[in-house]
C-alpha positions as CSV (number, residue, x, y, z in Angstrom):
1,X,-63.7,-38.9,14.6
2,X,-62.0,-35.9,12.8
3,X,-60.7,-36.4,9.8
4,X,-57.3,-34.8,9.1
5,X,-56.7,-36.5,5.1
6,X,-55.1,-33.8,3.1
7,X,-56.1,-30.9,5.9
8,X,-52.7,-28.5,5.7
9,X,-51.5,-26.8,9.0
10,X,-49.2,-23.8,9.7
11,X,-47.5,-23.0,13.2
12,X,-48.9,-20.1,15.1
13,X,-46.9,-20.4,18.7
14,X,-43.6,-22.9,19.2
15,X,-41.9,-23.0,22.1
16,X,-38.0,-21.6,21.5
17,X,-36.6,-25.0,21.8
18,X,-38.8,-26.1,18.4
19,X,-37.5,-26.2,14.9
20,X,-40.5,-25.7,13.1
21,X,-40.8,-22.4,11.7
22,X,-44.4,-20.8,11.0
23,X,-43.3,-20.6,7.3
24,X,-42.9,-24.4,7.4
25,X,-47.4,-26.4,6.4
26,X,-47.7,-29.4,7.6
27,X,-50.3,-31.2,5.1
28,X,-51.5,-34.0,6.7
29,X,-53.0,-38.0,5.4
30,X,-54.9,-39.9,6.9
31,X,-55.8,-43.7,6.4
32,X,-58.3,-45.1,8.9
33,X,-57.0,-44.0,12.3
34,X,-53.5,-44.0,10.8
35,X,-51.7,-40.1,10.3
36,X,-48.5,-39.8,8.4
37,X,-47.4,-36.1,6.9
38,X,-43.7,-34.9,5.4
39,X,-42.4,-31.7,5.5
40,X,-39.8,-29.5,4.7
41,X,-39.2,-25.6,4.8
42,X,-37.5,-22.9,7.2
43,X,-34.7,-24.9,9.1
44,X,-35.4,-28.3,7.9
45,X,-34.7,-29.8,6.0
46,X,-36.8,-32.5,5.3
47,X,-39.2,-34.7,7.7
48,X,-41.6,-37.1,8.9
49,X,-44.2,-38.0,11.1
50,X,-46.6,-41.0,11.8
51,X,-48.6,-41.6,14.4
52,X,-52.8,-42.4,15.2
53,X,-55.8,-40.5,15.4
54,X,-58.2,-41.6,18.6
55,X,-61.9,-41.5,18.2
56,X,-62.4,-37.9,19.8
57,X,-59.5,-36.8,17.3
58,X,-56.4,-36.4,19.2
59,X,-53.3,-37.2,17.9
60,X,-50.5,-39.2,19.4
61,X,-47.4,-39.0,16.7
62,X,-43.5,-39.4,16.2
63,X,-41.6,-36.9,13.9
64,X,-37.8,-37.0,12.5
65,X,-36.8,-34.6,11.0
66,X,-33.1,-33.1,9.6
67,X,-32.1,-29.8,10.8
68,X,-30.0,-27.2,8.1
69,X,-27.2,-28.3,10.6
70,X,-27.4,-31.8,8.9
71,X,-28.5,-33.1,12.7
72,X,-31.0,-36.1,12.6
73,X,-33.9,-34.9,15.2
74,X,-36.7,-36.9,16.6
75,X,-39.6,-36.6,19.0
76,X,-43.2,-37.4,19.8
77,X,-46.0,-35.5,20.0
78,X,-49.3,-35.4,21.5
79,X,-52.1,-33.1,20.0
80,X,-55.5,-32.2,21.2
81,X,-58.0,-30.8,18.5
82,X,-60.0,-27.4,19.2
83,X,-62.8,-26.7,16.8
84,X,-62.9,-23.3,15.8
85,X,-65.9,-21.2,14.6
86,X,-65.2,-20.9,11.4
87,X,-65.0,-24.7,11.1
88,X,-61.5,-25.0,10.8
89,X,-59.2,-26.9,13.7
90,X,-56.6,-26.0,15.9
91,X,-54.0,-28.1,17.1
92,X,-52.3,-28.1,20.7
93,X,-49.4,-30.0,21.0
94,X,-47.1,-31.2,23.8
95,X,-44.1,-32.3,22.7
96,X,-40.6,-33.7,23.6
97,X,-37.1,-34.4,21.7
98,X,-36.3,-38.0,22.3
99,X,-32.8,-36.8,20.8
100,X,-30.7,-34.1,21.8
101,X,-31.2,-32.5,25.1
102,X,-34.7,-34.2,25.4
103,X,-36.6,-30.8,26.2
104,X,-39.9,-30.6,26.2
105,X,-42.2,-27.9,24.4
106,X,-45.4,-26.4,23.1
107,X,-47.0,-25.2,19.6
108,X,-49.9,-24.2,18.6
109,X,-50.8,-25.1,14.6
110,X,-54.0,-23.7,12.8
111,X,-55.5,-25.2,9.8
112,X,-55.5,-23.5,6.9
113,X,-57.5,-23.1,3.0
C-alpha cells in the first residue's frame, strides 16, 4: 500500500470547473487506510477532505471546502496513483461537485519535496 502520511501535493492540470488553484499544496495524513488533509490558499478559503486509501493505493475521498465567495462547496473524488521515476507520485483524479451545478472534472496533482 502507498503511504501518503505527511506527503504534500501541488495541482498541475484542473479542469476549469475546479477551484483549486496550483498555488494551493495539499499535505496529506494518513492513519491506517484512513486519509484526511486541510487546505487553504488561492480561492479558498479554507477546506477538508477525508476519505480511504485501498491496498493498490488509490484514493476514494470527500472534500468541502469555502470559496472567497463565502459558498460552502463539496465533492468527491477518486484518485489513481502513478509512480513516477524519480520516486515521487502523481495523482489522477475524477471528480464531481455534489453541490452546485454537480459538474464533473479532472486534475492532475504531483508530489512534491
Amino acid at each position: 500500500m502507498v503511504n501518503y502520511h505527511q506527503r504534500k501535493f501541488k495541482v498541475l492540470k484542473n479542469s476549469t470547473n475546479g477551484e483549486v488553484a496550483d498555488d494551493l499544496i495539499f499535505e496529506y495524513q494518513q492513519e491506517g487506510n484512513i486519509l484526511s488533509c486541510q487546505y487553504a490558499g488561492g480561492e479558498i478559503k479554507q477546506g477538508q477532505l477525508l476519505g480511504t486509501v485501498n491496498p493498490a493505493g488509490a484514493l476514494d475521498f470527500v472534500y468541502q471546502q469555502i470559496n472567497a465567495k463565502g459558498e460552502l462547496r463539496t465533492g468527491r473524488c477518486q484518485s489513481k496513483p502513478e509512480l513516477m521515476p524519480n520516486g515521487k507520485i502523481r495523482l489522477h483524479e475524477e471528480w464531481q461537485w455534489t453541490s452546485g451545478d454537480l459538474s464533473k472534472g479532472h486534475s492532475i496533482l504531483e508530489e512534491i519535496s
